[in-house]
Backbone as numpy.savetxt, mean C-alpha at the origin, in Angstrom:
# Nx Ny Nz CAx CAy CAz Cx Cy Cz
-1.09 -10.87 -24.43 -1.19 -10.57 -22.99 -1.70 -9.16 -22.75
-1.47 -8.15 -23.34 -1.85 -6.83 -23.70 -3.08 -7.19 -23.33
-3.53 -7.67 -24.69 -5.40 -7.68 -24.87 -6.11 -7.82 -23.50
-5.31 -8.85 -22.90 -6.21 -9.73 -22.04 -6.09 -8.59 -20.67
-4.94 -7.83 -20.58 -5.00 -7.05 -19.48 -5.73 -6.30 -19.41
-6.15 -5.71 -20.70 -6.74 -4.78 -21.11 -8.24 -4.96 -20.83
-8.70 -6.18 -21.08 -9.82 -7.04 -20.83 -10.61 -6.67 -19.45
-9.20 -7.29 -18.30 -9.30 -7.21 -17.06 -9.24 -6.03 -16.40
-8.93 -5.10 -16.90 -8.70 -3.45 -16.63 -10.40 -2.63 -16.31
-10.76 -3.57 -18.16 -12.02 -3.04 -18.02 -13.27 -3.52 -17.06
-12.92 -5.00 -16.81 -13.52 -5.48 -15.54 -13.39 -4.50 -14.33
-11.89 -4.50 -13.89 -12.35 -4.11 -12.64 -12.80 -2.35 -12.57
-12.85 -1.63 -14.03 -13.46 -0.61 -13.91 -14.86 -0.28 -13.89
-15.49 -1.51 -14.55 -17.13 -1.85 -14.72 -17.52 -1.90 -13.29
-16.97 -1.91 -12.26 -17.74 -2.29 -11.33 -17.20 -1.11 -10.09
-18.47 -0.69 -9.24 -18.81 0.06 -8.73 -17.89 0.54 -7.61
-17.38 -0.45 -6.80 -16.53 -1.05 -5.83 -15.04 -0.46 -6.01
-14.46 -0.54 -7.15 -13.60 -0.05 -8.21 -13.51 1.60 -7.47
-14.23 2.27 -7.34 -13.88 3.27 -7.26 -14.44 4.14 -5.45
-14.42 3.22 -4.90 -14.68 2.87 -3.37 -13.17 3.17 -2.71
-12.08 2.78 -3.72 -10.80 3.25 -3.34 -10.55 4.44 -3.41
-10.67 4.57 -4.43 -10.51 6.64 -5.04 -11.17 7.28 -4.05
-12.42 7.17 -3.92 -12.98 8.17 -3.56 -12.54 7.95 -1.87
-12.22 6.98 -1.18 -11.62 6.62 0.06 -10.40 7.57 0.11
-9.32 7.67 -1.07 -8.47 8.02 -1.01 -8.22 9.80 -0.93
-9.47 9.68 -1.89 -10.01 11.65 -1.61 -10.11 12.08 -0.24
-10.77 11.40 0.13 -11.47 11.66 1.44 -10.47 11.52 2.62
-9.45 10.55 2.66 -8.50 10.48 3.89 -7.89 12.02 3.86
-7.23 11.87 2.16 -5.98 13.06 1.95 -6.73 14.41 2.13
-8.16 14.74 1.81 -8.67 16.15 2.07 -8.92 16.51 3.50
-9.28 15.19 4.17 -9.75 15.15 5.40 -8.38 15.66 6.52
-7.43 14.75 6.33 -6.02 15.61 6.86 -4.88 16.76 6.48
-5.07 16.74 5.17 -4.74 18.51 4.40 -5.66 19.25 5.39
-6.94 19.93 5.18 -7.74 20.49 6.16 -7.72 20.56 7.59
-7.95 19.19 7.78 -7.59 19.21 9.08 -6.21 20.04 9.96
-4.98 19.32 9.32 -3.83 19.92 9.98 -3.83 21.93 9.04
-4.43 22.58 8.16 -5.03 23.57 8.09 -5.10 24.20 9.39
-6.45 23.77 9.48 -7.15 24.32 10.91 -6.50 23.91 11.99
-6.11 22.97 12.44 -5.17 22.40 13.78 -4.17 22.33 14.04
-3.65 22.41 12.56 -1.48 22.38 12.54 -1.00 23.12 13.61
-1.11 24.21 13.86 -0.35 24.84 15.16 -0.28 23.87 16.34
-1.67 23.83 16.82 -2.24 22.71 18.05 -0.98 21.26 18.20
-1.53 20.76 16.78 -0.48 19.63 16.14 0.77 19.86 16.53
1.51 20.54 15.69 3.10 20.74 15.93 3.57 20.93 17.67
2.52 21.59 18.35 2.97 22.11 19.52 2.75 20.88 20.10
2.06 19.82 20.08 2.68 18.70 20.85 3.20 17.91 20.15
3.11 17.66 19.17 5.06 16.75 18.59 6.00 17.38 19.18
5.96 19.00 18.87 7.71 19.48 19.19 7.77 19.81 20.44
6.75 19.23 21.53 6.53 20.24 23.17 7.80 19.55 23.80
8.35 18.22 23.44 9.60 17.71 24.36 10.91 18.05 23.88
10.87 18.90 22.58 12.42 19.17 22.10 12.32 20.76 21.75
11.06 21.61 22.36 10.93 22.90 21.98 12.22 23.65 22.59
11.99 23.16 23.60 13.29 23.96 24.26 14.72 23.71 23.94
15.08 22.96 24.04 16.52 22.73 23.05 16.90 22.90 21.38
15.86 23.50 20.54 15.70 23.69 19.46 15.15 24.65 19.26
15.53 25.92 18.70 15.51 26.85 17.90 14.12 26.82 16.19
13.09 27.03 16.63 12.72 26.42 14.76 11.85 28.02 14.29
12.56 28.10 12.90 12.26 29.09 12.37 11.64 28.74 10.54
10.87 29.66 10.27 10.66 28.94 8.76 8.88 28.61 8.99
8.83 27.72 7.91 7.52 27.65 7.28 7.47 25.38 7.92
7.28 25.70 9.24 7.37 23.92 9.81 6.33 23.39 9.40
5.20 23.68 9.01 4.02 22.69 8.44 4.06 22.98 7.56
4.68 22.55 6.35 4.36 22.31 4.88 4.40 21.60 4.26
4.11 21.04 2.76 4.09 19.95 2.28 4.28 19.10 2.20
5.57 19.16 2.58 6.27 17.77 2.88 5.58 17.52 4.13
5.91 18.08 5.12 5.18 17.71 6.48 3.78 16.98 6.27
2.63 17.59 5.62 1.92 16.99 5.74 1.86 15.61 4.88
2.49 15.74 3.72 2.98 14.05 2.69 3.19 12.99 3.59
4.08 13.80 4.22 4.68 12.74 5.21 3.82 11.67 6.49
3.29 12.74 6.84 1.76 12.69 7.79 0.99 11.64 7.04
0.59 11.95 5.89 -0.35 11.04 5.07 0.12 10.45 4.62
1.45 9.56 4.18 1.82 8.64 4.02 1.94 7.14 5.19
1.85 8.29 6.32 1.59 6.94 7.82 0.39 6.14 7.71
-0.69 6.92 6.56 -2.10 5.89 6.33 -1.89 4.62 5.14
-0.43 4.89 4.67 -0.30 4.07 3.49 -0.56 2.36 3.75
0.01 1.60 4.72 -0.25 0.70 5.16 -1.72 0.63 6.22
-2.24 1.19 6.39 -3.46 1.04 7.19 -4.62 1.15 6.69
-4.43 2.05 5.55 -6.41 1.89 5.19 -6.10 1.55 3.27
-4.75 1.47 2.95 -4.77 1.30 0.81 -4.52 -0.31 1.19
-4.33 -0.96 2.25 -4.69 -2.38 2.15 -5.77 -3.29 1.73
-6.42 -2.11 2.54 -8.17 -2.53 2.45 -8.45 -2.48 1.57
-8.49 -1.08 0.80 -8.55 -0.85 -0.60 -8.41 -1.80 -1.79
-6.76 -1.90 -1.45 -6.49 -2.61 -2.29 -7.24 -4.09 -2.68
-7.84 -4.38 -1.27 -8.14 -6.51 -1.03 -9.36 -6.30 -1.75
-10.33 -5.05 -1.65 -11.40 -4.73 -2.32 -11.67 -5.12 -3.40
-10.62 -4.79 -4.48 -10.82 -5.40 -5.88 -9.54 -6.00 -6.10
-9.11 -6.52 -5.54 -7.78 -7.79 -6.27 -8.28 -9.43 -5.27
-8.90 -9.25 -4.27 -9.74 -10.21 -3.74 -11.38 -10.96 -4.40
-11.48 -10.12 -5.19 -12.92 -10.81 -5.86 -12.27 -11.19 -7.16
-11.21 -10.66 -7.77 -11.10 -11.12 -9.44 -10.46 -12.65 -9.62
-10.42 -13.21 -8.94 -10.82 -14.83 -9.41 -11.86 -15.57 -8.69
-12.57 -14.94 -7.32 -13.29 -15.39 -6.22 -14.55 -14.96 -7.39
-14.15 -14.14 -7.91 -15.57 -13.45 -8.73 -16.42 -13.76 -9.52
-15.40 -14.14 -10.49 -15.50 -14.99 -11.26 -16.07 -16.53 -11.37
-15.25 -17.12 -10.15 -16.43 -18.70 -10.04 -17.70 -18.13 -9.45
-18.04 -17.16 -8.75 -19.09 -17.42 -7.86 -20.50 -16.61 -9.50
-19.74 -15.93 -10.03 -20.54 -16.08 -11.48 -20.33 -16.99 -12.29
-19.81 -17.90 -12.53 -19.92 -18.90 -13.29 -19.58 -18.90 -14.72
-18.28 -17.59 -14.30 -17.67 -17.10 -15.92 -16.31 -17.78 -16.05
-15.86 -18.58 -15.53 -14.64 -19.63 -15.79 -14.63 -20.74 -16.53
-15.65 -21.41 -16.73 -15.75 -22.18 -18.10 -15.91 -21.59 -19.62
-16.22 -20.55 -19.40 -16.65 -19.69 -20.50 -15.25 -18.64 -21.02
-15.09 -18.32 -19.81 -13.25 -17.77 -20.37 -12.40 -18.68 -21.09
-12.60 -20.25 -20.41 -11.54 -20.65 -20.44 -11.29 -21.89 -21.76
-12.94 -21.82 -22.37 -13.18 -22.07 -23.99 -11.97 -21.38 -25.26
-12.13 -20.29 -24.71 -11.53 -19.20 -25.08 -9.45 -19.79 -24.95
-8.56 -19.10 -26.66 -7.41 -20.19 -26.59 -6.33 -19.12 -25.89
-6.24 -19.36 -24.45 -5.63 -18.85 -23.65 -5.57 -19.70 -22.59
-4.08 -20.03 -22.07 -3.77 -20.79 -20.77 -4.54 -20.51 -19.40
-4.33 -21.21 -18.63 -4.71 -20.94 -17.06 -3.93 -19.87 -16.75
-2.43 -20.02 -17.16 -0.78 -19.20 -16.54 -1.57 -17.55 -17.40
-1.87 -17.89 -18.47 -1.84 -16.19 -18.99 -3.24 -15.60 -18.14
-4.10 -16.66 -17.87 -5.25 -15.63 -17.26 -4.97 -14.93 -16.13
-4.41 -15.97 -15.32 -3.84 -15.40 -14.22 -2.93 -14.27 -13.77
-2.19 -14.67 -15.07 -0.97 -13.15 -14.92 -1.76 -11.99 -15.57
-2.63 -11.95 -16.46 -3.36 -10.59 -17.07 -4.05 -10.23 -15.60
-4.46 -10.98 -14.88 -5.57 -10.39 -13.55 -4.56 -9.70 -12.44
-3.83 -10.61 -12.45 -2.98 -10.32 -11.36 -2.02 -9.03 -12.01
-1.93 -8.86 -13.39 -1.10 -7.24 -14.01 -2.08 -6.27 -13.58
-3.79 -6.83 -13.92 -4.02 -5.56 -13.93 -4.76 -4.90 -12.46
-4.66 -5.93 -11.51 -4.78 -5.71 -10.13 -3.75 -4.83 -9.86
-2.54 -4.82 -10.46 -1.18 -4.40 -9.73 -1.54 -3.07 -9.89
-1.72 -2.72 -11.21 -2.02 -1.65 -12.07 -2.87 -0.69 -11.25
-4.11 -1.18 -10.77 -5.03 -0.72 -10.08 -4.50 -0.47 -8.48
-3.97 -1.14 -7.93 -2.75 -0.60 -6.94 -1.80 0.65 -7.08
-0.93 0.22 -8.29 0.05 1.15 -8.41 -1.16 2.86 -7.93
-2.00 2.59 -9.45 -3.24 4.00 -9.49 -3.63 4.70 -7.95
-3.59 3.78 -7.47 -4.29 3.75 -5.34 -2.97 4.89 -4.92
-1.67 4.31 -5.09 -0.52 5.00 -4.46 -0.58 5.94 -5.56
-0.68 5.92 -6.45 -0.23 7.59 -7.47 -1.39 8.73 -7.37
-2.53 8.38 -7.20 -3.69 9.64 -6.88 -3.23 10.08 -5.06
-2.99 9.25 -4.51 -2.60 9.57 -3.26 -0.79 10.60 -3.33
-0.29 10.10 -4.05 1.15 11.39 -4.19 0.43 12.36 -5.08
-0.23 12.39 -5.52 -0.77 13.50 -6.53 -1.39 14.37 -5.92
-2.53 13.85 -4.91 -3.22 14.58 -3.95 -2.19 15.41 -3.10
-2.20 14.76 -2.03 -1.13 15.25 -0.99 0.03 16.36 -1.92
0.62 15.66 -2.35 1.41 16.77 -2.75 0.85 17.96 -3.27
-0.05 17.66 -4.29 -0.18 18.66 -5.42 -1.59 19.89 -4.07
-2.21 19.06 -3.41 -2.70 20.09 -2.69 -2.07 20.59 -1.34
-1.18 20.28 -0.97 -0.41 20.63 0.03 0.79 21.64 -0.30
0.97 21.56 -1.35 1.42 22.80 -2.16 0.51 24.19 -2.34
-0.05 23.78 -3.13 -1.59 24.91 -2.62 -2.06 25.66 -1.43
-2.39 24.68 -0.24 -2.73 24.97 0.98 -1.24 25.70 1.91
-0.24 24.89 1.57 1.12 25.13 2.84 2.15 25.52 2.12
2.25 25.40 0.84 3.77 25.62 0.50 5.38 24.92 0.71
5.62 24.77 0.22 7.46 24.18 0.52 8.07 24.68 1.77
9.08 23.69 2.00 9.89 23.94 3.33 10.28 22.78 3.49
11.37 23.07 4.62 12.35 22.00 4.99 11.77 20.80 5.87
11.63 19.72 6.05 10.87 18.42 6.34 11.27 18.66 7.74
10.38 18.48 9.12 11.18 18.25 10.06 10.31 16.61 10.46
10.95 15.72 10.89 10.62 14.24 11.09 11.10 14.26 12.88
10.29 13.83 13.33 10.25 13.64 15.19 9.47 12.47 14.92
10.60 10.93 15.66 10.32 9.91 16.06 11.25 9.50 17.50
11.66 8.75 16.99 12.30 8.82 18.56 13.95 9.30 18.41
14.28 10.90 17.53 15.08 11.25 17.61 15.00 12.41 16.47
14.91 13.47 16.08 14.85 14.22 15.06 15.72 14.48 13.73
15.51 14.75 13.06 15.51 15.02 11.53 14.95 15.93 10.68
15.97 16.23 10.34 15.64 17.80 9.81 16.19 17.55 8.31
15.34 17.64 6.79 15.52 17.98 5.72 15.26 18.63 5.00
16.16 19.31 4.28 16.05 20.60 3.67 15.15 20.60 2.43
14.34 21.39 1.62 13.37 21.38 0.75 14.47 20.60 -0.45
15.30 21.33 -0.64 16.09 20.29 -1.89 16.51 18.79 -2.24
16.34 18.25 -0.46 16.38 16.77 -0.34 15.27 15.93 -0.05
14.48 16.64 -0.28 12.88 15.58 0.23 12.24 15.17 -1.29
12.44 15.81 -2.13 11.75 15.00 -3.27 11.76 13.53 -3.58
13.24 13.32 -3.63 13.86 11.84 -4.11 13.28 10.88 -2.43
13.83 11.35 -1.53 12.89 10.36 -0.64 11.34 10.81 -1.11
10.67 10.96 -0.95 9.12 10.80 -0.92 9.02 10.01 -2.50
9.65 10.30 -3.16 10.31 9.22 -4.65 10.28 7.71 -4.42
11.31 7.68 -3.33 11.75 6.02 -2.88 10.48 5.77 -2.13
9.92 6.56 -1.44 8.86 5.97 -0.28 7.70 5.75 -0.83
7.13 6.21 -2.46 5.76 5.87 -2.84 6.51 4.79 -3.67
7.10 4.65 -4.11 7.70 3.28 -4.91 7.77 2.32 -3.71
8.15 2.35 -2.70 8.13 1.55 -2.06 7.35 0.58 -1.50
6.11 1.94 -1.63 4.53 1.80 -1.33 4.06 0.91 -2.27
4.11 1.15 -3.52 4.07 0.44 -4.71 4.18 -1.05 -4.24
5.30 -1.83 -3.99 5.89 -2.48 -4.04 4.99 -3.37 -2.29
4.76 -2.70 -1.70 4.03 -3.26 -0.52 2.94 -3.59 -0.56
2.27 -2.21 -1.39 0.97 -2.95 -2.17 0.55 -4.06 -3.24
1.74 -4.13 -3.57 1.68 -5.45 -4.78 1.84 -6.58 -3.54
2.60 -6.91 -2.61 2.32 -7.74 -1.64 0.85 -8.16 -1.37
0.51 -6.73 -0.47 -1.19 -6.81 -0.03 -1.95 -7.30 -1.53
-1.70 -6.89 -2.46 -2.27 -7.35 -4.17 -2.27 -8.99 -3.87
-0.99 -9.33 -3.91 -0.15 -10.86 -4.53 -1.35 -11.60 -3.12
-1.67 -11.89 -1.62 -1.82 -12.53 -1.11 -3.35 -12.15 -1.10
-4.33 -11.32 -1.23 -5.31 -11.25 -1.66 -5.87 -12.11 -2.94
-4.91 -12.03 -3.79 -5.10 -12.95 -4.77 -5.09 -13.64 -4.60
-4.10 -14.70 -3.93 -3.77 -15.97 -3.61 -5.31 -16.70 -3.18
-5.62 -16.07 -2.21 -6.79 -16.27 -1.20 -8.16 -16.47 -2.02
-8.17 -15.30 -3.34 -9.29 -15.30 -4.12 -9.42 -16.49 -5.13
-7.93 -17.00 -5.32 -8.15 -17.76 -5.96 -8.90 -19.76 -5.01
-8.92 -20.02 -3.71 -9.23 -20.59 -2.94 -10.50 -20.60 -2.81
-10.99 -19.08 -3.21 -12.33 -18.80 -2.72 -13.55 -18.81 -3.60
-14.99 -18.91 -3.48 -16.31 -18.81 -4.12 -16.62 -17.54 -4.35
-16.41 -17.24 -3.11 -17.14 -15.38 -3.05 -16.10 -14.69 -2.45
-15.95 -13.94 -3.03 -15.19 -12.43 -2.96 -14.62 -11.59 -1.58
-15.92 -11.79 -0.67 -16.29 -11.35 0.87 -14.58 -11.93 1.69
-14.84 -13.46 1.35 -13.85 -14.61 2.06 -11.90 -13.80 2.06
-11.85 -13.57 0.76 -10.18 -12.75 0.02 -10.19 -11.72 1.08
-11.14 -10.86 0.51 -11.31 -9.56 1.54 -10.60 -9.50 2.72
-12.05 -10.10 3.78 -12.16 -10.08 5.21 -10.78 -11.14 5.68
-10.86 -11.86 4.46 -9.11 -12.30 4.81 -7.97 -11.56 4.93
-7.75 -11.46 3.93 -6.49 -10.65 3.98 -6.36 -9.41 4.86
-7.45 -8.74 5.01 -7.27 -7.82 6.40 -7.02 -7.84 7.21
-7.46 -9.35 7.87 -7.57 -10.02 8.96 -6.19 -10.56 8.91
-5.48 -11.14 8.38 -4.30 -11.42 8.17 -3.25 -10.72 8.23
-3.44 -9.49 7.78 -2.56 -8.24 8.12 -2.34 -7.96 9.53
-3.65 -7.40 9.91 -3.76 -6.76 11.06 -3.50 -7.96 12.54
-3.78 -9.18 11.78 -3.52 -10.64 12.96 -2.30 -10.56 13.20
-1.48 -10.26 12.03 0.23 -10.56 12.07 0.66 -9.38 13.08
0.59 -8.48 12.57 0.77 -7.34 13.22 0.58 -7.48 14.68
-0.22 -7.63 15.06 -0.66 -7.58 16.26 0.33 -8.69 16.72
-0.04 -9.42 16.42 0.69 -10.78 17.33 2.13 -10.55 17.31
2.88 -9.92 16.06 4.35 -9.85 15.98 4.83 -8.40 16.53
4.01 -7.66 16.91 3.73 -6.73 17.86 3.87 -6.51 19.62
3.04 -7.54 19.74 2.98 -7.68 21.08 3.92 -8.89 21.36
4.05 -9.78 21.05 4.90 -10.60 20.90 6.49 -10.71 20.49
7.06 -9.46 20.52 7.96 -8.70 20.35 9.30 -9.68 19.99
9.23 -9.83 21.86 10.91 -10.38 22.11 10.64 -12.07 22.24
9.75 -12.24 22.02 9.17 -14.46 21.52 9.77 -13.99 20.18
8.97 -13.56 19.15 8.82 -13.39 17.95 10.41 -12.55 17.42
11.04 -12.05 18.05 12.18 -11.60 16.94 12.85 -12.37 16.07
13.23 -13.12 16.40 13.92 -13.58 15.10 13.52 -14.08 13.90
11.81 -14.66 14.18 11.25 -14.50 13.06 10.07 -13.59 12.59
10.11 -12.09 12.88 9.51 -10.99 12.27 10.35 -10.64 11.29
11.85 -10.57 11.68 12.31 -10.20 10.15 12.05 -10.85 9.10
11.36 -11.70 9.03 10.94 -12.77 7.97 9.42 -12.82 7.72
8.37 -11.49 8.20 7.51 -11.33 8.41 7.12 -10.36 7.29
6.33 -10.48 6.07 5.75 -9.40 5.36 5.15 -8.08 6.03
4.58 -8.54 7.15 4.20 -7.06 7.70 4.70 -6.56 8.36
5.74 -6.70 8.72 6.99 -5.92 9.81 7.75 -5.18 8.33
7.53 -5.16 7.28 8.14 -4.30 6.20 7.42 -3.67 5.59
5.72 -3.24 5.75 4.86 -2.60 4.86 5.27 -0.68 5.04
5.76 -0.70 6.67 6.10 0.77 6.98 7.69 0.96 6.13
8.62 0.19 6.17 9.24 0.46 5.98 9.79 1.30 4.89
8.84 1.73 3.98 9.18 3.30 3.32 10.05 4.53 4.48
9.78 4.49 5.95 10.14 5.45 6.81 11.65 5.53 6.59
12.42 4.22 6.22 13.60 3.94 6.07 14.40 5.55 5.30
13.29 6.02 4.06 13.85 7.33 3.42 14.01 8.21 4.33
13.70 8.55 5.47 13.21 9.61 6.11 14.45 9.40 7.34
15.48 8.73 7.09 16.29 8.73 8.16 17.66 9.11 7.56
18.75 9.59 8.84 19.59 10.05 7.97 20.55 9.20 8.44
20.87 7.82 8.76 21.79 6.90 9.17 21.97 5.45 8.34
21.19 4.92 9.46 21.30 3.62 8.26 20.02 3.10 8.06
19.09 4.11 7.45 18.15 3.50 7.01 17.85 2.80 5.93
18.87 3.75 4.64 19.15 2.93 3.95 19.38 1.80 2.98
20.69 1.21 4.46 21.72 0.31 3.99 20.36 -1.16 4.40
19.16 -0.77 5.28 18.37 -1.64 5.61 17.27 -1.89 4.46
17.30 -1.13 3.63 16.06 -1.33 2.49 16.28 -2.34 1.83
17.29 -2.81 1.46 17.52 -3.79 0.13 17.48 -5.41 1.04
17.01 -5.47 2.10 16.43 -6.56 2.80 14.62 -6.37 3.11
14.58 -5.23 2.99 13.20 -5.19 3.09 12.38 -5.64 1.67
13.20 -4.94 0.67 12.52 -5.25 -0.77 12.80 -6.72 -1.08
13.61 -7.07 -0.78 13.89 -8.31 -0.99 13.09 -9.68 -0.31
12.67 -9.23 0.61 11.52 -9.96 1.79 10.19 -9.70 0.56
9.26 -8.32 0.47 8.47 -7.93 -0.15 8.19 -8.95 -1.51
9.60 -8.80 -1.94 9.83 -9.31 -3.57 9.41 -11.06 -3.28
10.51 -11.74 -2.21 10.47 -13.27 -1.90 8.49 -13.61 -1.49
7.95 -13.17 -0.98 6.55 -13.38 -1.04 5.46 -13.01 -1.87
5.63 -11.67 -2.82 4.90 -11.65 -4.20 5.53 -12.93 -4.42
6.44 -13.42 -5.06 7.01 -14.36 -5.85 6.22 -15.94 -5.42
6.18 -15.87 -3.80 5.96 -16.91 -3.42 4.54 -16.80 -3.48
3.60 -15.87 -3.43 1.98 -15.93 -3.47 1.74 -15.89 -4.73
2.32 -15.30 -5.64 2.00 -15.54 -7.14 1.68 -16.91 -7.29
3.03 -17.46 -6.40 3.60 -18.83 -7.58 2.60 -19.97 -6.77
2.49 -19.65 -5.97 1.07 -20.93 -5.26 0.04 -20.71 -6.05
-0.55 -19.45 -6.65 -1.63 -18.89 -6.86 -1.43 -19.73 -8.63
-0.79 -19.81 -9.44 -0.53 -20.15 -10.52 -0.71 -21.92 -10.12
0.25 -21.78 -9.81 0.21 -23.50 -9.34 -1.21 -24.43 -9.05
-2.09 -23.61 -7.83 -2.96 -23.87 -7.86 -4.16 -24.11 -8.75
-3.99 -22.47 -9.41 -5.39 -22.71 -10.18 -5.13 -23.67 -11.38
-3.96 -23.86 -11.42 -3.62 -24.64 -13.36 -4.49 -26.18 -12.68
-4.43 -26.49 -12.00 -5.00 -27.50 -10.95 -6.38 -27.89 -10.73
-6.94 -26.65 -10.45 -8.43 -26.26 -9.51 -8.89 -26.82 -10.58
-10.20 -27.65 -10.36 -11.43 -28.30 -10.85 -12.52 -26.72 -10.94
-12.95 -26.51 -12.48 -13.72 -25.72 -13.14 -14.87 -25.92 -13.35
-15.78 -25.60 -12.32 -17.04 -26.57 -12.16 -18.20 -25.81 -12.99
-17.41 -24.37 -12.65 -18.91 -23.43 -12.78 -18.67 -22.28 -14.13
């Protein structure tokens, strides 16, 4: 299984597309390091313009963490895309080249091909979320320096430099774990599909459909959004609270976990199935 991941590793590095993420990922995290640079004052003064007055703030308020934090709100909005980029063509890809009879000569199951593509998709995910904590942090250190986290949503939060590591810890693992979702149903899709385009423009579309609809659709839709993969992709924010955010995670991962499991397992099911034409 090694070999074969290893195989697929080198696939999705051979190709051009492959690194359409990275360099996406450069470009968000330099683009808002800089940015809040030059604008952070501007910035802060309207987040904090409705609680300036009842709050006292002294210290170093835009720093690293601050901005991590900032750039972690893109985690679900643009490493989706990313991600459907290359975990959406590696079985769509494959038939529409006509390299599936030819793999599959070769004395290896349907179940192992699938799981080497789908490891090393993950793999290539996980990489998406770890250059992105590497960035952010490691240059937001550079640019701003350490300090105590202040979080304004619809109630404030204030953490001290000694307690923000381990959350921003839980929240890119978490990320991890959301992206193997966006991974697992991209796949699913690729495996359905001829061409590559179809996974893609799917699964985006699928994201952003749910969203929307379980969005606006609020109080129809409650009782079954909690049962909704994309009503849990933010939920990394959960670290960033000091109540019960929590005691709410181990239903979120558990949702996350129940649909990898369930898009894997169609995705296996299926292809052991699918007619190998090409």
């Amino acid at each position: 299984m090694r070999k074969l991941v290893s195989i697929e590793l080198f696939k999705i590095f051979s190709k051009p597309r492959t690194y359409i993420g990275f360099g996406a990922i450069i470009i968000i995290v330099l683009a808002i390091e800089f940015g809040i640079l030059l604008e952070g004052d501007t910035m802060m003064g309207i987040i904090i313009q409705n609680i300036k007055d009842r709050f006292i703030f002294e210290g170093n308020i835009i720093n690293l963490y601050l901005v991590s934090y900032i750039i972690l709100n893109t985690l679900w909005i643009h490493v989706p895309i990313l991600v459907a980029l290359v975990t959406g063509d590696m079985l769509a890809g494959e038939a529409n080249s006509g390299t599936f009879r030819l793999i599959l000569t070769r004395p290896i199951s349907r179940v192992q091909l699938v799981l080497a593509k789908f490891i090393a998709g993950w793999i290539y995910a996980v990489m998406l979320v770890a250059v992105m904590a590497i960035l952010s942090i490691g240059i937001g250190l550079v640019l701003f320096g350490p300090g105590d986290l202040l979080v304004v949503t619809n109630k404030v939060n204030v953490f001290s430099a000694n307690d923000v590591l381990w959350r921003f810890g839980g929240a890119y693992a978490y990320g991890i774990l959301s992206m193997t979702t966006v991974a697992a149903l991209s796949f699913l899709l690729s495996a359905f599909a001829d061409n590559s385009i179809g996974p893609i423009i799917g699964t985006v579309a699928m994201i952003i459909g749910i969203t929307i609809i379980s969005t606006v659709g609020a109080s129809l839709l409650g009782p079954v959004n909690k049962y909704i993969f994309t009503s849990y992709l933010p939920s990394w924010q959960l670290f960033f609270q000091t109540d019960s955010g929590l005691s709410t995670m181990g239903h979120a991962i558990l949702i996350q976990a129940i649909y990898i499991t369930g898009f894997l397992g169609v995705t296996i099911w299926y292809f052991r199935k699918k007619d190998i034409l090409s």
